[in-house]
C-alpha positions in Angstrom: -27.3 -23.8 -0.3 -26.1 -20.6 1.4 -23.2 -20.4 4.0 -23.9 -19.0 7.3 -21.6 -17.9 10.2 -21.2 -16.6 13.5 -18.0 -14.6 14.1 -17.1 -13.7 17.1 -14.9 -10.7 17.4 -12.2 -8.7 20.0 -11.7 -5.7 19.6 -9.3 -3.2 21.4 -10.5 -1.3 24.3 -13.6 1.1 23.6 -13.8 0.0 20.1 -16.8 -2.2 19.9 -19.6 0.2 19.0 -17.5 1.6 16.3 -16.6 -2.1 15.2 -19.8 -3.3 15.5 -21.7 -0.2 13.2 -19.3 -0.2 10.9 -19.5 -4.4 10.5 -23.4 -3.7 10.3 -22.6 -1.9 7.1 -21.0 -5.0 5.7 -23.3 -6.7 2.5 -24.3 -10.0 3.6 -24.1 -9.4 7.7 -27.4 -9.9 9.0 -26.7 -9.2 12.8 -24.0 -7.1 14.4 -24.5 -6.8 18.3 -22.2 -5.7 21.1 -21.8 -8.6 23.9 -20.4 -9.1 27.4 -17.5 -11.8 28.1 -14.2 -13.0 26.0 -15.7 -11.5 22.6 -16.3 -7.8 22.4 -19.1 -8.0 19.2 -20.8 -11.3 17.7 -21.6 -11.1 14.4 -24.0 -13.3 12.2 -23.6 -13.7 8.2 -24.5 -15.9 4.9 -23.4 -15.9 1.5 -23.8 -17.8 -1.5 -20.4 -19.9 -1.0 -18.1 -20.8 1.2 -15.9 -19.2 -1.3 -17.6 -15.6 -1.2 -18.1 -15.7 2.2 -14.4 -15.7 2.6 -13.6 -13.1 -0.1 -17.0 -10.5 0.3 -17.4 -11.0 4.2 -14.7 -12.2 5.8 -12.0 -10.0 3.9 -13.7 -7.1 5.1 -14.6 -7.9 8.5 -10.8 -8.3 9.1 -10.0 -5.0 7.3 -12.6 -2.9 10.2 -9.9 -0.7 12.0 -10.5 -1.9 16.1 -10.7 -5.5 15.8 -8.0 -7.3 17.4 -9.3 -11.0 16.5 -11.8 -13.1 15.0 -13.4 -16.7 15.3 -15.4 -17.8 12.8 -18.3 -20.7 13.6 -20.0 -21.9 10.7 -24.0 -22.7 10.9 -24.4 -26.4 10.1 -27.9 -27.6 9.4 -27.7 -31.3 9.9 -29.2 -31.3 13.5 
């Protein structure tokens, strides 16, 4: 069973189209949108493992020059 996350994302001022394009270029990150409100950029993703979600996605997310901070909300399916 795959992992998926939203992770919602601050970035300093005038930086969230460049965050968000260059998170869209990410392997694994299957939405990348600009928003309104507390978070600059939401972000959805999936990965194998909770493991290599960390270490392929996350890593990487945090490396994007602009971003100031993340939250990361895991998808649960037990609804």
């Amino acid at each position: 069973m795959s992992v998926q996350a939203y992770i919602l994302i601050q970035t300093e001022v005038g930086k969230a189209s460049s965050v968000s394009q260059a998170i869209s270029a990410i392997a694994g990150v299957t939405l990348a949108e600009g928003v309104t409100g507390p978070y600059d950029v939401i972000m959805r993703a999936e990965a194998p493992s909770m493991e290599d979600f960390g270490r392929v996605i996350l890593s990487k997310v945090q490396a994007v020059p602009g971003i100031t901070r993340t939250l990361t909300c895991p998808v649960t399916s037990s609804f």
